[in-house]
C-alpha positions as CSV (number, residue, x, y, z in Angstrom):
1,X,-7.2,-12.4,-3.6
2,X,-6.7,-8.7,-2.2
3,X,-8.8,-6.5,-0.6
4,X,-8.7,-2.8,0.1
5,X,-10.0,-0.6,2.9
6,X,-9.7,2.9,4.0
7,X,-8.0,3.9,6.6
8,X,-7.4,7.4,8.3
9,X,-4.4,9.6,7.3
10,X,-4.4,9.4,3.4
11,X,-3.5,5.2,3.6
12,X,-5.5,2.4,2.6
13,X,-5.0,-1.3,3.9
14,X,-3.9,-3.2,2.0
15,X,-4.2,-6.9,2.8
16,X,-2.4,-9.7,0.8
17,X,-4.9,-12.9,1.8
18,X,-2.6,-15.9,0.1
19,X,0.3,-14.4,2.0
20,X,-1.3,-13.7,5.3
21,X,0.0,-10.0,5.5
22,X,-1.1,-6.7,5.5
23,X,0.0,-3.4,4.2
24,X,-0.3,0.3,5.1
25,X,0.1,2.3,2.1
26,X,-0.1,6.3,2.7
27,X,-0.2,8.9,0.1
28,X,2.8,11.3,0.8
29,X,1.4,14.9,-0.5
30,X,4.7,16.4,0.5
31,X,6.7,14.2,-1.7
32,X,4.4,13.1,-4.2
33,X,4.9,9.8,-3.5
34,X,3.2,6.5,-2.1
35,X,4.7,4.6,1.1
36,X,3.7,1.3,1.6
37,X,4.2,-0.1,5.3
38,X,4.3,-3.8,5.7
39,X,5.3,-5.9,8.7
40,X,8.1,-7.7,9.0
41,X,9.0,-10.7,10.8
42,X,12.4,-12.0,12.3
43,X,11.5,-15.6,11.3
44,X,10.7,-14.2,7.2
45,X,12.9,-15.9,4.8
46,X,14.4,-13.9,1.6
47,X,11.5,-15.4,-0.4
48,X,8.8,-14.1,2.4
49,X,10.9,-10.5,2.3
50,X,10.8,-10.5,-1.6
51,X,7.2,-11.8,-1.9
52,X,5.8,-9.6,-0.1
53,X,8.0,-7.0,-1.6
54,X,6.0,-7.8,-4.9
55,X,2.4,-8.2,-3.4
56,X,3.0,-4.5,-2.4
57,X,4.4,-3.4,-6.2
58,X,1.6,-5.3,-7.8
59,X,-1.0,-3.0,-6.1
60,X,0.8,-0.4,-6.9
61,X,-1.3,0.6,-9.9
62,X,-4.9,-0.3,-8.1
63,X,-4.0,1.7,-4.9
64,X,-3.0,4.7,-7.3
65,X,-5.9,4.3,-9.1
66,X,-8.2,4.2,-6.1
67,X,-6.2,8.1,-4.1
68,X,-6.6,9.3,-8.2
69,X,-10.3,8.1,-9.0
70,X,-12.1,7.6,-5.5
71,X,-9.9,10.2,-3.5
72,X,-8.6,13.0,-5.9
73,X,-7.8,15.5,-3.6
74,X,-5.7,12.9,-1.5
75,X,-3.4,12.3,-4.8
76,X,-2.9,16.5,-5.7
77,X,0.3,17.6,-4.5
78,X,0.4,19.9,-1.8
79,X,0.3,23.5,-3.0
């Protein structure tokens, strides 16, 4: 299961619960784009790297959803 939470400066948390990681994902105005920022750990494998690789594309469409529906003035481009 996932969860999402606000955060300051145009991200939400993102929190992957089977995988025991988090994500910062920030709405870039500038470049129109989303950034996700996750952690990453010396001891990750190639599988931990790549799973939590996909955990962050997976919510792609949800966190989009949530700056377009919830935040719309967070997902307009900078003028």
């Amino acid at each position: 299961m996932n969860a999402t939470s606000e955060t300051t400066d145009n991200a939400v948390q993102v929190e992957h619960r089977m995988r025991r990681i988090a994500y910062t994902v920030r709405w870039d105005p500038d470049q129109a784009v989303f950034i996700a920022d996750s952690p990453t750990f010396p001891d990750w494998t190639h599988q931990d790297r790549h799973s939590a690789h996909a955990a962050v594309t997976g919510l792609k469409d949800r966190i989009r959803q949530y700056f377009t529906t919830q935040r719309p003035a967070m997902a307009e481009p900078a003028a």
